[in-house]
mmCIF file of the N, C-alpha and C atoms, coordinates in Angstrom:
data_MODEL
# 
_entry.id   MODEL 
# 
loop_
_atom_site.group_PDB 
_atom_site.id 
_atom_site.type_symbol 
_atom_site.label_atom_id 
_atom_site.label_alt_id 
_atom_site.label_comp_id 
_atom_site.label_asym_id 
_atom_site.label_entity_id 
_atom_site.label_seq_id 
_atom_site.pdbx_PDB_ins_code 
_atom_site.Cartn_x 
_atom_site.Cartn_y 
_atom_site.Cartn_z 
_atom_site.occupancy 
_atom_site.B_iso_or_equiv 
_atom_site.pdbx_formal_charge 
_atom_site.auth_seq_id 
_atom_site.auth_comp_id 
_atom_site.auth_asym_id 
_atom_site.auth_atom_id 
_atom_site.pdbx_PDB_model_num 
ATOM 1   N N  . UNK A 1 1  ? -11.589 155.319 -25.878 1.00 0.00 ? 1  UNK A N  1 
ATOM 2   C CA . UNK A 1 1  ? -10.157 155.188 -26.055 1.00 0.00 ? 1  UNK A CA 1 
ATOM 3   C C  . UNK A 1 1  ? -9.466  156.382 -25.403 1.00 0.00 ? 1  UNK A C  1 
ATOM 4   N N  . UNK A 1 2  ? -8.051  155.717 -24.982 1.00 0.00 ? 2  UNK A N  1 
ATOM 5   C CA . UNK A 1 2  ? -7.281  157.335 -23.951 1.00 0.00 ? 2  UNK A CA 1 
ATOM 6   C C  . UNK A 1 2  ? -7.078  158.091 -25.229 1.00 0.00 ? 2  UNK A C  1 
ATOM 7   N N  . UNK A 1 3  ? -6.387  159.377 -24.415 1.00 0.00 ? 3  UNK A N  1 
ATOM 8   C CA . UNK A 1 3  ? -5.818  160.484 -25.216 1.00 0.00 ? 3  UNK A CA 1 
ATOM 9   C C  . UNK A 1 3  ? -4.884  159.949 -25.346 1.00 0.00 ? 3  UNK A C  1 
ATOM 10  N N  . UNK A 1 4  ? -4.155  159.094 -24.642 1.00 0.00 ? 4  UNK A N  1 
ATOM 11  C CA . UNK A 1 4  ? -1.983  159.262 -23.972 1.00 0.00 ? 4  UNK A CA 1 
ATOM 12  C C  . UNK A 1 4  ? -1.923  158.108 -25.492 1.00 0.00 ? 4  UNK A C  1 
ATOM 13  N N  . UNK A 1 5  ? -2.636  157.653 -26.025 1.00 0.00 ? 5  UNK A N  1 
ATOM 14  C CA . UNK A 1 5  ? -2.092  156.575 -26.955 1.00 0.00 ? 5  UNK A CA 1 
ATOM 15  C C  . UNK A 1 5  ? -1.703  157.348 -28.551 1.00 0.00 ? 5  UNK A C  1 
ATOM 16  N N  . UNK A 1 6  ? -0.632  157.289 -28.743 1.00 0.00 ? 6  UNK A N  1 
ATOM 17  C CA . UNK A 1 6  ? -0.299  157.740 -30.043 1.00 0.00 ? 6  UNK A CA 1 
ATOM 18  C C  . UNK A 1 6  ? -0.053  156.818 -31.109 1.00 0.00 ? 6  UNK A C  1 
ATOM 19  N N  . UNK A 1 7  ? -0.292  156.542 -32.098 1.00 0.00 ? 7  UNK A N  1 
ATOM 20  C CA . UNK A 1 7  ? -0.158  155.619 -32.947 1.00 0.00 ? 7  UNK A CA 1 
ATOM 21  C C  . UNK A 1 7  ? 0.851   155.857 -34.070 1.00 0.00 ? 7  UNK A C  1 
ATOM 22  N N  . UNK A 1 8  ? 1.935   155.205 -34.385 1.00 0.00 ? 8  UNK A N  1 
ATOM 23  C CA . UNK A 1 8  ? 3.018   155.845 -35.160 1.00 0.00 ? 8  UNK A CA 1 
ATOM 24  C C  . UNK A 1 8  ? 2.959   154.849 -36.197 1.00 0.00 ? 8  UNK A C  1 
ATOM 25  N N  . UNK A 1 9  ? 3.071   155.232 -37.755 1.00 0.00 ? 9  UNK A N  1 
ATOM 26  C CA . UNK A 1 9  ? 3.472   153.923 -38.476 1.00 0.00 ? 9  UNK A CA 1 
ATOM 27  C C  . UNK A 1 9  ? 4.835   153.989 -38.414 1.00 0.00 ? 9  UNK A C  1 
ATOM 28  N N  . UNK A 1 10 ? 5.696   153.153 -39.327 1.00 0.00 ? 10 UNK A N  1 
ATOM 29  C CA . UNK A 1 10 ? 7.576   152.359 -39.192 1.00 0.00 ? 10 UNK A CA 1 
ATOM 30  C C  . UNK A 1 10 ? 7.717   153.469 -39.704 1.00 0.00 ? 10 UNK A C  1 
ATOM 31  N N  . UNK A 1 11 ? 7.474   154.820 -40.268 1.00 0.00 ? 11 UNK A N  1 
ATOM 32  C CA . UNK A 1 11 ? 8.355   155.819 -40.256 1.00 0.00 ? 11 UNK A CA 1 
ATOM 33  C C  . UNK A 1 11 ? 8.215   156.923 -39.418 1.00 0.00 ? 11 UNK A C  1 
ATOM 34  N N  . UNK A 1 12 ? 7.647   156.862 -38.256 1.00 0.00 ? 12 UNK A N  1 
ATOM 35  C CA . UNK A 1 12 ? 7.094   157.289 -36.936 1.00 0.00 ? 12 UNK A CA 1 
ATOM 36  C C  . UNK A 1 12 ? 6.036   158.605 -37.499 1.00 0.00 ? 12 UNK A C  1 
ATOM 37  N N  . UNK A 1 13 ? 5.246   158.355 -38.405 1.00 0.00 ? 13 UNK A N  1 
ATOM 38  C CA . UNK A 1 13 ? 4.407   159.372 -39.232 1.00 0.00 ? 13 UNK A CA 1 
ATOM 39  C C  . UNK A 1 13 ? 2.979   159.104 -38.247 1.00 0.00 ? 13 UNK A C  1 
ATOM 40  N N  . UNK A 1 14 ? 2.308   159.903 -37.370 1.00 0.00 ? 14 UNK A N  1 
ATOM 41  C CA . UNK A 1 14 ? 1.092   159.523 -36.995 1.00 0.00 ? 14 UNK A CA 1 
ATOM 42  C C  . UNK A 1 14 ? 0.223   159.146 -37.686 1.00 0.00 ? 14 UNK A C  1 
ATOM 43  N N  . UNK A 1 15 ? -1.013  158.424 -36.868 1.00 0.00 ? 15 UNK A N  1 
ATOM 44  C CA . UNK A 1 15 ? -2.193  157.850 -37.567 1.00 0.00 ? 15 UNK A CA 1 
ATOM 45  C C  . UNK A 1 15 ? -2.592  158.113 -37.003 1.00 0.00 ? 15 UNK A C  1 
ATOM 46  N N  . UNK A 1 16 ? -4.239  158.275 -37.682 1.00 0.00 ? 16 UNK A N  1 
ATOM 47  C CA . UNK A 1 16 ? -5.467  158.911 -37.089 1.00 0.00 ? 16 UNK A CA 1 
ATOM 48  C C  . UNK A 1 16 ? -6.896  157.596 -37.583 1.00 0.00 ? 16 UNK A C  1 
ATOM 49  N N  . UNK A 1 17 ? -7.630  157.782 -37.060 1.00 0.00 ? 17 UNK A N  1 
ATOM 50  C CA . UNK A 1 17 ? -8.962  156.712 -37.667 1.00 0.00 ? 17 UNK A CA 1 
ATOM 51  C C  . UNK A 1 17 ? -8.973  157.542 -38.827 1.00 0.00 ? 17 UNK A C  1 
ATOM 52  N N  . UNK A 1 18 ? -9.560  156.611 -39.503 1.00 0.00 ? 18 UNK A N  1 
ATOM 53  C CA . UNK A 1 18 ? -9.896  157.078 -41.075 1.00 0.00 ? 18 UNK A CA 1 
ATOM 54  C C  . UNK A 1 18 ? -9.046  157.210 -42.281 1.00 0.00 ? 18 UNK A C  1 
ATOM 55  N N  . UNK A 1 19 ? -7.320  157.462 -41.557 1.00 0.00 ? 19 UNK A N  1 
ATOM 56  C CA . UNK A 1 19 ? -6.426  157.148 -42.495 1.00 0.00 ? 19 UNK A CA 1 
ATOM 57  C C  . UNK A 1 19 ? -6.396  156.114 -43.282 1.00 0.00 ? 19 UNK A C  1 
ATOM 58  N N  . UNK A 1 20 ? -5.326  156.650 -44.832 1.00 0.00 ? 20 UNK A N  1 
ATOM 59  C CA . UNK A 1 20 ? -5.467  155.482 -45.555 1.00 0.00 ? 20 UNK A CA 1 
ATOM 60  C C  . UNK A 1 20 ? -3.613  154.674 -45.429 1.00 0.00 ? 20 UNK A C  1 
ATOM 61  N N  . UNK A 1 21 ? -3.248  153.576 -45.204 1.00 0.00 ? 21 UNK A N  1 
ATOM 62  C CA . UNK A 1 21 ? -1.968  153.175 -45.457 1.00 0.00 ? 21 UNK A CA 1 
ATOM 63  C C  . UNK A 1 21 ? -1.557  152.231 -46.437 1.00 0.00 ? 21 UNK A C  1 
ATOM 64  N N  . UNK A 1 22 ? -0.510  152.195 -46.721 1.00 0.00 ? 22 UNK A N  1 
ATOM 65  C CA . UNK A 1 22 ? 0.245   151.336 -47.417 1.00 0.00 ? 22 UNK A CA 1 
ATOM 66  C C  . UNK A 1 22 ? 0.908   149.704 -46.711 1.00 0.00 ? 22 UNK A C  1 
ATOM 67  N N  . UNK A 1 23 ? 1.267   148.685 -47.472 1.00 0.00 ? 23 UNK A N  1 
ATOM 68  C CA . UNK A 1 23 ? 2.129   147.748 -46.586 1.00 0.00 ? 23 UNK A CA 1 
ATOM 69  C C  . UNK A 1 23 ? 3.041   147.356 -47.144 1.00 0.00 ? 23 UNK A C  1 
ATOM 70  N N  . UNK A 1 24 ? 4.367   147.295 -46.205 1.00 0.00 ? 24 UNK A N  1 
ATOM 71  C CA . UNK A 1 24 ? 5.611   147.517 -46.620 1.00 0.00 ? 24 UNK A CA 1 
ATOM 72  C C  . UNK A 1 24 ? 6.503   146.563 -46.791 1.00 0.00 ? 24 UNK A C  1 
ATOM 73  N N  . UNK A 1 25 ? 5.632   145.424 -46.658 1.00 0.00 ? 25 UNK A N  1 
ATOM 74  C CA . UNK A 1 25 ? 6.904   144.191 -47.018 1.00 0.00 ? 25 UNK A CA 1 
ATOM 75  C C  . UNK A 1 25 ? 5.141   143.075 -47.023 1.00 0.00 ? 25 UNK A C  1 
ATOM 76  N N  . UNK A 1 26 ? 5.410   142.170 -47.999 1.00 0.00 ? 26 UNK A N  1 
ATOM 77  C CA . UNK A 1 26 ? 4.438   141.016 -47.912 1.00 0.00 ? 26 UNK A CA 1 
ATOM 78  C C  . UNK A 1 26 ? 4.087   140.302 -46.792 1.00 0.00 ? 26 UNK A C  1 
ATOM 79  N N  . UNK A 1 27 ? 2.853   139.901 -46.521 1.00 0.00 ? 27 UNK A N  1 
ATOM 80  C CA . UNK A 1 27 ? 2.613   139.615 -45.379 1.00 0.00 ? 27 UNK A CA 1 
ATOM 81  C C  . UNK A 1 27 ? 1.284   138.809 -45.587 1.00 0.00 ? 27 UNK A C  1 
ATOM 82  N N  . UNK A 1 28 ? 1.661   137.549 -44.764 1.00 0.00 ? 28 UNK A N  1 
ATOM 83  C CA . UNK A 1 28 ? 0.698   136.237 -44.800 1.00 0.00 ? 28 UNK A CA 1 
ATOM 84  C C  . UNK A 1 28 ? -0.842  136.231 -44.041 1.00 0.00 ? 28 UNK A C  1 
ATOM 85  N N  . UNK A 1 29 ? -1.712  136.612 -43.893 1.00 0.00 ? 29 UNK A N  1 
ATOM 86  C CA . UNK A 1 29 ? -2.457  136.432 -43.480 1.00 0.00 ? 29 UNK A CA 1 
ATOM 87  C C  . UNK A 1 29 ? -3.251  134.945 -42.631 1.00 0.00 ? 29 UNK A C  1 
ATOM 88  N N  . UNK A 1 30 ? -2.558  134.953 -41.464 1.00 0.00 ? 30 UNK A N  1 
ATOM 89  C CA . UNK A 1 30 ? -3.046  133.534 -40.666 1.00 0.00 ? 30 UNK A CA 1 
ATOM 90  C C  . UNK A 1 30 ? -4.430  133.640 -40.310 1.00 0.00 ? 30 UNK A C  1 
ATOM 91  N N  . UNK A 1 31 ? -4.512  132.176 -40.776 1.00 0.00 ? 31 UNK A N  1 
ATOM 92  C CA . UNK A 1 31 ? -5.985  131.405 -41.082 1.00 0.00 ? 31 UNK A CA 1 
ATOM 93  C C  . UNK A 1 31 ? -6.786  131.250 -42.322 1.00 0.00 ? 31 UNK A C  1 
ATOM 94  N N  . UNK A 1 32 ? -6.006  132.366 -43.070 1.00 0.00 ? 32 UNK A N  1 
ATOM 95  C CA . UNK A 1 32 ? -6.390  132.562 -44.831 1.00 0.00 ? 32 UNK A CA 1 
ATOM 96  C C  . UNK A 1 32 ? -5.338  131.920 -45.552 1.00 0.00 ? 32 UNK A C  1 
ATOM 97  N N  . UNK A 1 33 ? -5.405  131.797 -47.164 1.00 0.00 ? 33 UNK A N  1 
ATOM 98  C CA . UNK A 1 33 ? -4.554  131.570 -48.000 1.00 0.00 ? 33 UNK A CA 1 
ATOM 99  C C  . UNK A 1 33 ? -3.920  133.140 -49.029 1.00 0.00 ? 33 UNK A C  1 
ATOM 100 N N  . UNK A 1 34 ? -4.576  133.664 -48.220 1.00 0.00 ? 34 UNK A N  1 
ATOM 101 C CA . UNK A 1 34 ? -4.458  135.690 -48.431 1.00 0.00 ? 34 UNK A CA 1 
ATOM 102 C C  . UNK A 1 34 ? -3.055  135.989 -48.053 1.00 0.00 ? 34 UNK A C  1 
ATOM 103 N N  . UNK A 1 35 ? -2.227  136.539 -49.430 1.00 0.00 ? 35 UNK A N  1 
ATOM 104 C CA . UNK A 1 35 ? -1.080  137.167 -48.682 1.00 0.00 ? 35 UNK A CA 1 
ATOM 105 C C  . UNK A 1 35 ? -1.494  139.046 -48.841 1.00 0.00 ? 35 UNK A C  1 
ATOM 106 N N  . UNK A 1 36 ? -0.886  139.619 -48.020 1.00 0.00 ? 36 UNK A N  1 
ATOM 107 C CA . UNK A 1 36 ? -1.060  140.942 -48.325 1.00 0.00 ? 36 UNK A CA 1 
ATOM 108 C C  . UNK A 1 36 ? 0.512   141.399 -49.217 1.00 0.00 ? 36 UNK A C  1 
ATOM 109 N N  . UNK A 1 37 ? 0.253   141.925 -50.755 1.00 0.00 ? 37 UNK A N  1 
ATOM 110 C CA . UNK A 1 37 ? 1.408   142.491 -51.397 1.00 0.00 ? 37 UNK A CA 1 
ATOM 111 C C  . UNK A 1 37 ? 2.315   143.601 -50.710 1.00 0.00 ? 37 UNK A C  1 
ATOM 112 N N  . UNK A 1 38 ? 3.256   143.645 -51.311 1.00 0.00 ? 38 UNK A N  1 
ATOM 113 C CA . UNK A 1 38 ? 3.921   145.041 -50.599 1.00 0.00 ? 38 UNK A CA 1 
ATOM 114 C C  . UNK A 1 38 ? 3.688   146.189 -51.339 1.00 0.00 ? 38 UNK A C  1 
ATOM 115 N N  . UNK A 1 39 ? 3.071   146.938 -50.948 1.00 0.00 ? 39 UNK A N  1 
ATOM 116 C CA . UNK A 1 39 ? 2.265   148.750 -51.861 1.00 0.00 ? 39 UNK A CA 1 
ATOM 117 C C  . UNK A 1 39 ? 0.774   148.088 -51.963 1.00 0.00 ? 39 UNK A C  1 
ATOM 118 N N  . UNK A 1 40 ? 0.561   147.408 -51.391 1.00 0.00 ? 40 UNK A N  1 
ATOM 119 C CA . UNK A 1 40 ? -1.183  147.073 -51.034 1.00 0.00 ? 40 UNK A CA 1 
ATOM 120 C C  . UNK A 1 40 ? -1.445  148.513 -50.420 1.00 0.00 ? 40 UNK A C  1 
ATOM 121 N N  . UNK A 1 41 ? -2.581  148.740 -50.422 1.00 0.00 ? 41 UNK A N  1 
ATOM 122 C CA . UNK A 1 41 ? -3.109  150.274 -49.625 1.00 0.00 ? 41 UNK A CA 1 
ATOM 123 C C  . UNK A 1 41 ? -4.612  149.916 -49.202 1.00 0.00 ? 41 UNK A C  1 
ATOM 124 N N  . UNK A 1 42 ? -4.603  150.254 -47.878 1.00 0.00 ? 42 UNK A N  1 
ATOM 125 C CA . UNK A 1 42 ? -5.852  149.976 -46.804 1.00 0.00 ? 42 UNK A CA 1 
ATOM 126 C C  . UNK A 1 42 ? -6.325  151.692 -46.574 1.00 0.00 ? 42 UNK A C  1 
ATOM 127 N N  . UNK A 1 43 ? -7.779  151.154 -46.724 1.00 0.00 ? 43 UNK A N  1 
ATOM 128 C CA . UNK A 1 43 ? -8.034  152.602 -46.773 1.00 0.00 ? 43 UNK A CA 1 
ATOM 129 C C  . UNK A 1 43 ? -9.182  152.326 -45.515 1.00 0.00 ? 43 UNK A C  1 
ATOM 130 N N  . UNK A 1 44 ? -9.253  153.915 -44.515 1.00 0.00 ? 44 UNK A N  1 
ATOM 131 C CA . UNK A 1 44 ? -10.470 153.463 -43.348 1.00 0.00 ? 44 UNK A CA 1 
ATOM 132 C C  . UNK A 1 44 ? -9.589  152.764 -42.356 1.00 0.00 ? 44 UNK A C  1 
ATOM 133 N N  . UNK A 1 45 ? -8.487  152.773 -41.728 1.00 0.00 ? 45 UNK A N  1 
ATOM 134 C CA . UNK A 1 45 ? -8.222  152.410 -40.849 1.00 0.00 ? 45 UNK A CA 1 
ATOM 135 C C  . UNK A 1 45 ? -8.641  152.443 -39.182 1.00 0.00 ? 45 UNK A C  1 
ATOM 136 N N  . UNK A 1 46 ? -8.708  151.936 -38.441 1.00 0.00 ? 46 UNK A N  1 
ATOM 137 C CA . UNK A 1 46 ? -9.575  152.295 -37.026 1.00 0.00 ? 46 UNK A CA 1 
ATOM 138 C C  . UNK A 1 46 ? -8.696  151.780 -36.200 1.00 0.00 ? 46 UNK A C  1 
ATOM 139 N N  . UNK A 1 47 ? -8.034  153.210 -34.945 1.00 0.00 ? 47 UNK A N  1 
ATOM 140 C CA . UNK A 1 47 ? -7.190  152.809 -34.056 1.00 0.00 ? 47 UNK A CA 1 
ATOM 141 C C  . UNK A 1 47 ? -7.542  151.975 -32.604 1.00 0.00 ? 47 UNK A C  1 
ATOM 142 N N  . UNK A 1 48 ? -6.805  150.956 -32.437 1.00 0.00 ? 48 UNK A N  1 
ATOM 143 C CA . UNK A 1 48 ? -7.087  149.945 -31.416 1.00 0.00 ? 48 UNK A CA 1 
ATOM 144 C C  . UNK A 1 48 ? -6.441  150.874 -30.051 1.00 0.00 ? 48 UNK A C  1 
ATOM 145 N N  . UNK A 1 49 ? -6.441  149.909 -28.893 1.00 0.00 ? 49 UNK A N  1 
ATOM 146 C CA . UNK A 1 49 ? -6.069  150.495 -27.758 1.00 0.00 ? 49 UNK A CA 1 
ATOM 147 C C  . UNK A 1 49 ? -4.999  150.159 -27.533 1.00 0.00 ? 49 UNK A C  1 
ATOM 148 N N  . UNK A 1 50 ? -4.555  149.342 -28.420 1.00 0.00 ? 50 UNK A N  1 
ATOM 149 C CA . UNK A 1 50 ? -2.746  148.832 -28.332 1.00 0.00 ? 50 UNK A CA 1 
ATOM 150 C C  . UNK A 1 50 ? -2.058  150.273 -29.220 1.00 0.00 ? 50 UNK A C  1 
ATOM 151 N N  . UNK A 1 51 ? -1.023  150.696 -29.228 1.00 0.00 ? 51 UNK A N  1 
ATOM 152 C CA . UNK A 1 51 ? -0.368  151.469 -30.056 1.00 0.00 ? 51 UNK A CA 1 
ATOM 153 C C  . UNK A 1 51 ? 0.391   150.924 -31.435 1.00 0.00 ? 51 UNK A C  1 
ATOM 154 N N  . UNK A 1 52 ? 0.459   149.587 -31.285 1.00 0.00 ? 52 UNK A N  1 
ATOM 155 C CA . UNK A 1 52 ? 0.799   149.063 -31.753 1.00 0.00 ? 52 UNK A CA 1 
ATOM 156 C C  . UNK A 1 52 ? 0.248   148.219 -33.020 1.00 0.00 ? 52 UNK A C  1 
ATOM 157 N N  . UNK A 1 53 ? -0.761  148.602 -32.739 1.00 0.00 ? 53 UNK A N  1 
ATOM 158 C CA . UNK A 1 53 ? -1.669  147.738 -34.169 1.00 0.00 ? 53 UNK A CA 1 
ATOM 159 C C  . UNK A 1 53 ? -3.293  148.454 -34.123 1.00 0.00 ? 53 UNK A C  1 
ATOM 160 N N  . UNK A 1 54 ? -3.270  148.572 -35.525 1.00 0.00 ? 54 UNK A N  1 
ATOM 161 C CA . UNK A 1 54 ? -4.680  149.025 -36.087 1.00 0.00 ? 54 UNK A CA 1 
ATOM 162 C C  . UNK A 1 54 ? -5.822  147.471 -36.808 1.00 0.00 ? 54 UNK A C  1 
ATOM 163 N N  . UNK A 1 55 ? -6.618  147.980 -36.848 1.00 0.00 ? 55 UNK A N  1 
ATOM 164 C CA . UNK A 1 55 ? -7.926  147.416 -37.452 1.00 0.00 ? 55 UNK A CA 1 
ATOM 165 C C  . UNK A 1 55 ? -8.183  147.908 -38.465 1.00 0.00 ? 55 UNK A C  1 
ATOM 166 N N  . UNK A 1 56 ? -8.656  147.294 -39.124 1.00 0.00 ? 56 UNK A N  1 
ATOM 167 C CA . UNK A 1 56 ? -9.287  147.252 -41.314 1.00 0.00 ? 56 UNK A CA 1 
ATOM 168 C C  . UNK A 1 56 ? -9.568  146.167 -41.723 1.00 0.00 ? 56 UNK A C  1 
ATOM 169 N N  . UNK A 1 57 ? -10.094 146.745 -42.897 1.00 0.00 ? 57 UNK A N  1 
ATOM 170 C CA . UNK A 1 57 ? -10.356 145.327 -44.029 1.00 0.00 ? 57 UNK A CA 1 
ATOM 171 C C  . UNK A 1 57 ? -10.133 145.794 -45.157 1.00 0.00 ? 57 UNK A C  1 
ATOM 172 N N  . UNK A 1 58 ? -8.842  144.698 -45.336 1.00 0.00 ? 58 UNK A N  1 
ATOM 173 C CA . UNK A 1 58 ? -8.604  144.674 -46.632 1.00 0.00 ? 58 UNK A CA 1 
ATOM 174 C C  . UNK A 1 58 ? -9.160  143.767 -47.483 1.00 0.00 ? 58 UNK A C  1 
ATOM 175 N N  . UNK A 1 59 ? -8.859  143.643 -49.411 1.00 0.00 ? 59 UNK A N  1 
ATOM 176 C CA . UNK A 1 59 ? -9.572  143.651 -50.057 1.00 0.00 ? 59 UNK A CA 1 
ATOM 177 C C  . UNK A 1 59 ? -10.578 141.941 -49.935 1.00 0.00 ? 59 UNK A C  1 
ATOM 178 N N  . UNK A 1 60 ? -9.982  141.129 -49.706 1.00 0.00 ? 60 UNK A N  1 
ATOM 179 C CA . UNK A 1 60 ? -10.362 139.354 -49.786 1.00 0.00 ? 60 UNK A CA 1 
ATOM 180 C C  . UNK A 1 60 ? -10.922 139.722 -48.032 1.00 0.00 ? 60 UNK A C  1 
ATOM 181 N N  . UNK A 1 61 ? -10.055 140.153 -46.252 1.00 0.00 ? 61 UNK A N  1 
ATOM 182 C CA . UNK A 1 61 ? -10.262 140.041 -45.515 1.00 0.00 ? 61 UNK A CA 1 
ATOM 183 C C  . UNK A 1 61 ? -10.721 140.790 -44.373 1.00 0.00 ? 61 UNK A C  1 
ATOM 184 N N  . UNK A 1 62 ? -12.053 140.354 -43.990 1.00 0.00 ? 62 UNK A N  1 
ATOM 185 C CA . UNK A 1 62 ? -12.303 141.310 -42.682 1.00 0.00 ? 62 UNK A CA 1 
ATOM 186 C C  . UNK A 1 62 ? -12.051 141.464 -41.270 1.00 0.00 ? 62 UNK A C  1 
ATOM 187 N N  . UNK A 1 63 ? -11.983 142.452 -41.192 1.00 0.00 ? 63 UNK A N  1 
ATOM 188 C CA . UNK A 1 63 ? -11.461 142.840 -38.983 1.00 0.00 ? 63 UNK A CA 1 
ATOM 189 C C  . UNK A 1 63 ? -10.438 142.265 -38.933 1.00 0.00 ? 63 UNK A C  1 
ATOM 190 N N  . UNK A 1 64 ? -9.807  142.739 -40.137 1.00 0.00 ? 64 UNK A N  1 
ATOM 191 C CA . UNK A 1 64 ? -8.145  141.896 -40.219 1.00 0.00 ? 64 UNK A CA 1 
ATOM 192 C C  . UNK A 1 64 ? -7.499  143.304 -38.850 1.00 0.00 ? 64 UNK A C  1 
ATOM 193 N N  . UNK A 1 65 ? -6.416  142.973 -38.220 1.00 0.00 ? 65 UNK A N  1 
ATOM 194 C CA . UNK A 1 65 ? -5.536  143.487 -37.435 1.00 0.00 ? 65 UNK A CA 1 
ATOM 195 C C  . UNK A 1 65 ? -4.204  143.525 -38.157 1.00 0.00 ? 65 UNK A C  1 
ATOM 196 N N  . UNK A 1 66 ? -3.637  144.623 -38.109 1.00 0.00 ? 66 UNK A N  1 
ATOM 197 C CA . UNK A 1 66 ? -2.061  144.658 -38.459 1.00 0.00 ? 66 UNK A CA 1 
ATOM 198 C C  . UNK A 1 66 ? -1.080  145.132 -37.789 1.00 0.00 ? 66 UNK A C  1 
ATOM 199 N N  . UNK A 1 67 ? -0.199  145.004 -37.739 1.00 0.00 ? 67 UNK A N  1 
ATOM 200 C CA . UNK A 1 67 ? 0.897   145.590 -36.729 1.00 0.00 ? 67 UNK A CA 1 
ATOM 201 C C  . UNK A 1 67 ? 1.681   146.728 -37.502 1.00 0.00 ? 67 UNK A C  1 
ATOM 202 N N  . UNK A 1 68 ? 1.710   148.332 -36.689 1.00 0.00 ? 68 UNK A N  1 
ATOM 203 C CA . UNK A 1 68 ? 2.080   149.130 -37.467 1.00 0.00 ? 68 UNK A CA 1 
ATOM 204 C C  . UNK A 1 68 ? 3.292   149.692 -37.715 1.00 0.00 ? 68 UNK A C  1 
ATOM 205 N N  . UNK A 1 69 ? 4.475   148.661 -37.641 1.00 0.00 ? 69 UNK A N  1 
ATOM 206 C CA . UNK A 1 69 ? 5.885   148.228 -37.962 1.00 0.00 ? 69 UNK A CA 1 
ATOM 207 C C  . UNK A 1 69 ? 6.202   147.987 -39.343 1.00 0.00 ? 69 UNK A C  1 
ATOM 208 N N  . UNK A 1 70 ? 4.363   147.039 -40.017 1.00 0.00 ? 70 UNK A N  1 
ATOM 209 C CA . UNK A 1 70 ? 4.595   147.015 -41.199 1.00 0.00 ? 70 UNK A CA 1 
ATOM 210 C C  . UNK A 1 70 ? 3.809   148.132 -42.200 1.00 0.00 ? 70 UNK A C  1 
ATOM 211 N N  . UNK A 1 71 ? 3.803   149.144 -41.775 1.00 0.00 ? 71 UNK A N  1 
ATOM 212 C CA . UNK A 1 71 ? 2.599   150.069 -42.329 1.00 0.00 ? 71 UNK A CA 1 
ATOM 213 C C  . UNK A 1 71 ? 3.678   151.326 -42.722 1.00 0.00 ? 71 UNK A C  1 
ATOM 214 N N  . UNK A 1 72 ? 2.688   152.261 -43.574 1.00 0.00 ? 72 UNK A N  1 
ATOM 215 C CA . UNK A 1 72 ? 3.411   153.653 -43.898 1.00 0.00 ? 72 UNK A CA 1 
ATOM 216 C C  . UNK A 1 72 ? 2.333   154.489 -44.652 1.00 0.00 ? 72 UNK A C  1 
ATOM 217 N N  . UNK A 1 73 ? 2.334   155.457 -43.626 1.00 0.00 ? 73 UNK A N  1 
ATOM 218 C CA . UNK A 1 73 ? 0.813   156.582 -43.940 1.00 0.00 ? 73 UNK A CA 1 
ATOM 219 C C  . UNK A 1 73 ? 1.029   156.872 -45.456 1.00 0.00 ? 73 UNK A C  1 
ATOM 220 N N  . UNK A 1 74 ? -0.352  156.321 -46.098 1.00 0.00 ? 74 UNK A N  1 
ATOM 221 C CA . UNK A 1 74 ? -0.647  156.723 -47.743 1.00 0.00 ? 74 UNK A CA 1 
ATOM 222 C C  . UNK A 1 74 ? -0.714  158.516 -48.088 1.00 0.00 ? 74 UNK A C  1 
# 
């Protein structure tokens, strides 16, 4: 992975692999019947090569992807 990629959650707070986050508004999980709550907390996060979205698994789903618009460093 580059250096030049910075990863910001929606309150432009960096992320690093291994961080833990929060999610900030409910959110449906497509292809599941899984919604994610809002103050759910993902712990172990792993940064992708988009800036824009990380990798985890949360609690019911795995190698789930999220977009980090809806996120906020725990």
């Amino acid at each position: 992975m580059s250096d030049d990629i910075v990863v910001k959650d929606s309150n432009g707070t960096r992320l690093s692999d291994g961080d833990s986050v929060q999610v900030i508004k409910d959110l449906k999980v497509k292809g599941t019947s899984v919604t994610l709550k809002r103050g759910t907390t993902i712990k172990n996060i792993r940064l992708t090569d988009n800036e824009e979205e990380i990798e985890c698994n949360a609690e019911k789903v795995k190698g789930l992807v999220l977009k980090t618009c809806f996120l906020k460093k725990a």
